[in-house]
N, C-alpha and C positions, 0 to 999 in steps of 0.2 A: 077833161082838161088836164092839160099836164102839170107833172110839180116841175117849176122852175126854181134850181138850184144855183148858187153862183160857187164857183168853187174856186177858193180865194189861196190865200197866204200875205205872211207880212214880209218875210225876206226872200229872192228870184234862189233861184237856183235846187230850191227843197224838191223839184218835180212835180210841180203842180199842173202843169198844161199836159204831162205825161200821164200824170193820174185820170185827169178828164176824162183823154184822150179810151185809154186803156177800161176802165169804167164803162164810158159809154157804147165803147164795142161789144164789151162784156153782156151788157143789158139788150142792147141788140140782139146777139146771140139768143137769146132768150125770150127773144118776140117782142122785147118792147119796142116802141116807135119812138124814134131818140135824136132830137136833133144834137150836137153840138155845135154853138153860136163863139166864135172870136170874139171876145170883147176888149182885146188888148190891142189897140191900134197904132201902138208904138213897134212893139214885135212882131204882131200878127204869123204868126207860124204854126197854127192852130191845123192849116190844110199840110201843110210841109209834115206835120206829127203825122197826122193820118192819111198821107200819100195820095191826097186830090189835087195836090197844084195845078198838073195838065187841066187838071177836068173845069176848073171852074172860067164861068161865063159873065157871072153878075154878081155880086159882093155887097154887102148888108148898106152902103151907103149907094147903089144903085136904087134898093128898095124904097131907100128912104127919098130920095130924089126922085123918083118915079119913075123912071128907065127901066124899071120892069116890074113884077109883081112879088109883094113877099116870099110866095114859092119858090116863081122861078130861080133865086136866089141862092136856093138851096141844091148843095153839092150831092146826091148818092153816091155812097160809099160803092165800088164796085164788089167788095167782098161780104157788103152786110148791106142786107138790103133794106133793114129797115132806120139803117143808120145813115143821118144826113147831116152835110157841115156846112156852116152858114159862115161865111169867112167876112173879114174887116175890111177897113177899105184900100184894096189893093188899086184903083182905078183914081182915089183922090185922097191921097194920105196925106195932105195937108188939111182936107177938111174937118171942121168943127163938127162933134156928134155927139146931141145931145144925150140927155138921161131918159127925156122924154119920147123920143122919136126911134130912140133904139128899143125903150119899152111897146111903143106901139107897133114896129114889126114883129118880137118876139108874141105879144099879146095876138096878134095877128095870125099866127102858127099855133098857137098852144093847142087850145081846141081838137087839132089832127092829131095831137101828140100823146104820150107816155110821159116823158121827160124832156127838161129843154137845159140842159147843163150850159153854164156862162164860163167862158173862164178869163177869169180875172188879171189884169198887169197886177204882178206883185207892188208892193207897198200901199202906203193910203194916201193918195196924192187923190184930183178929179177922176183919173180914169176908174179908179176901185170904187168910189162911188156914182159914177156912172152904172158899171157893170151891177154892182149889188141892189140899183133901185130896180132893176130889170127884175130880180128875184124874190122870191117865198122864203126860199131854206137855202142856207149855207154848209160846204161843208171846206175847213180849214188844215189846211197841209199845212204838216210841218215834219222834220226832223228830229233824234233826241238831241240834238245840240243845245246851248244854252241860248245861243243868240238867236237862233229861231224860235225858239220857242216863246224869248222874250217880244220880238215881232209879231208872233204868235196874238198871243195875250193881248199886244195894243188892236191888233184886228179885229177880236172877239168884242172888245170894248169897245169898239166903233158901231159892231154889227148891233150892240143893244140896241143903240138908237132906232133900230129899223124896227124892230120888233118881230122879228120872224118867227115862223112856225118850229123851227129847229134848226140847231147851228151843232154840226159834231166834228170831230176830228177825226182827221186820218194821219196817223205817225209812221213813216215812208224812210226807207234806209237804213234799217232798223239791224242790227247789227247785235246776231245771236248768240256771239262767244262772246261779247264785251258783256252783254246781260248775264250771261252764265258767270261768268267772270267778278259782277258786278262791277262792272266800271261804267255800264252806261243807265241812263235812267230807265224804267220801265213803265210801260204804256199806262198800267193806272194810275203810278206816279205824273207822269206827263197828262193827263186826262185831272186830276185833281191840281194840280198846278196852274190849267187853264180854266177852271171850273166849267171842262163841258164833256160831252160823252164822248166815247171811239163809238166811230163806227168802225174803222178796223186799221188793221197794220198792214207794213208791204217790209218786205227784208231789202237787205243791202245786199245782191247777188247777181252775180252774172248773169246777166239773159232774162231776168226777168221783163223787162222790157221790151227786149231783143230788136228786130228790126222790123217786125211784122205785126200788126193790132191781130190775127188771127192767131199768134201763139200767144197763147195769155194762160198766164202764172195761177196756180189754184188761190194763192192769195186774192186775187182780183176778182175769181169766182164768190167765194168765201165777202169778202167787199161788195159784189153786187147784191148777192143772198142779203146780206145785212139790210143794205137800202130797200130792199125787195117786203123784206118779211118784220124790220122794225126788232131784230137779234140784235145781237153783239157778240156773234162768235167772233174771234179772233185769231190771227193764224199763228201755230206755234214755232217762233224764227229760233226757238231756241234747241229743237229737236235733234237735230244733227251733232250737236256739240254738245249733246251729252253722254254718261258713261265713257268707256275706255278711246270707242274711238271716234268720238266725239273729242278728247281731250287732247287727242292727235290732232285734229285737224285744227282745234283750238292754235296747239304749240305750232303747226306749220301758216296759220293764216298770220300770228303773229310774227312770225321770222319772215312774210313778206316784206 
């Protein structure tokens, strides 16, 4: 049976559907059987991240309407073959979709699966608890900013109610000369703040993301390993900015 995770945040913009995204290819990679499911029906850019838009046929509110089977539904990844995208409703986006009926297709796949990552429309309006009744374990992106992390916290406070098996943080854009620096907060400051654990960090850097879910950053590696093995290593964003020319690049990232 797979772990159904929803992978949320309280303010848009922190990377959160990019993190899913990159995660779930990640785990793929490494044999697990991965669906990711859309659950943001306002945006839905879930296949646009992971470059299946041509490919898809039939979209999670076909499933649920009966016009096809919860499978058929499901997008393979052409580059990860055990990675599949289960997309939102592209064919009736004025449709109503429940908490319940989106639960009973994913419940419907779990079984075949590894993992069934949700990703969530930021904030806590219906669609974020729609998406979270879908799930087991949460995991919550954020930012070291204040304001996210204060979204942060109202998310986590929500997710109590659910009672899940596990709720951790991933702190994303992480910016390793401000930490050296001390100007920005650090991961177990922001991990004690929201009172929940890292599962891991991702730096603020070029390319990590890049264009492609096949070039994927050791961070993401290191991020999967976590979820994989129940660690908490951590990747170190602050490596490069230290010693001498570290303190170079420190002086030149700031005169950007």
């Amino acid at each position: 049976m797979a772990r159904k995770i929803v992978v949320t945040s309280g303010k848009g913009g922190v990377g959160k559907t990019t993190v899913a995204a990159f995660l779930s290819a990640q785990l793929a990679r490494r044999g697990q059987r991965v669906i990711l499911c859309d659950a943001d029906f306002g945006l839905n850019n879930v296949d646009v991240v992971t470059g299946v838009e041509n490919l898809v046929t039939y979209d999670v509110v076909d499933a649920i309407e009966g016009r096809c089977r919860a499978k058929q539904a499901l997008v393979r990844h052409p580059d990860f073959a055990n990675l599949y995208i289960l997309t939102s409703s592209h064919s009736a986006p004025e449709r109503y979709v429940s908490p319940q009926s989106l639960r009973l297709v994913i419940d419907a796949l779990a079984p075949q699966f590894d993992f069934v990552f949700i990703d969530c429309p930021a904030g806590i309006d219906d669609g974020f608890h729609r998406a979270v009744a879908c799930a087991e374990e949460a995991i919550v992106v954020t930012t070291p900013h204040v304001s996210a992390i204060r979204d942060a916290d109202k998310v986590i406070t929500l997710l109590k109610s659910y009672e899940f098996e596990n709720v951790s943080v991933v702190v994303n854009k992480l910016r390793g000369d401000l930490l050296v620096a001390g100007e920005s907060l650090s991961p177990p400051e922001i991990s004690e703040l929201l009172k929940s654990r890292l599962l891991g960090v991702l730096p603020e850097e070029y390319g990590i993301f890049g264009g492609e879910l096949s070039d994927i950053h050791p961070a993401f590696k290191m991020l999967a390993g976590n979820l994989l093995s129940g660690k908490r290593k951590l990747y170190d964003v602050t490596k490069k900015y230290s010693g001498v020319l570290g303190g170079i690049r420190r002086f030149l990232k700031k005169s950007l």
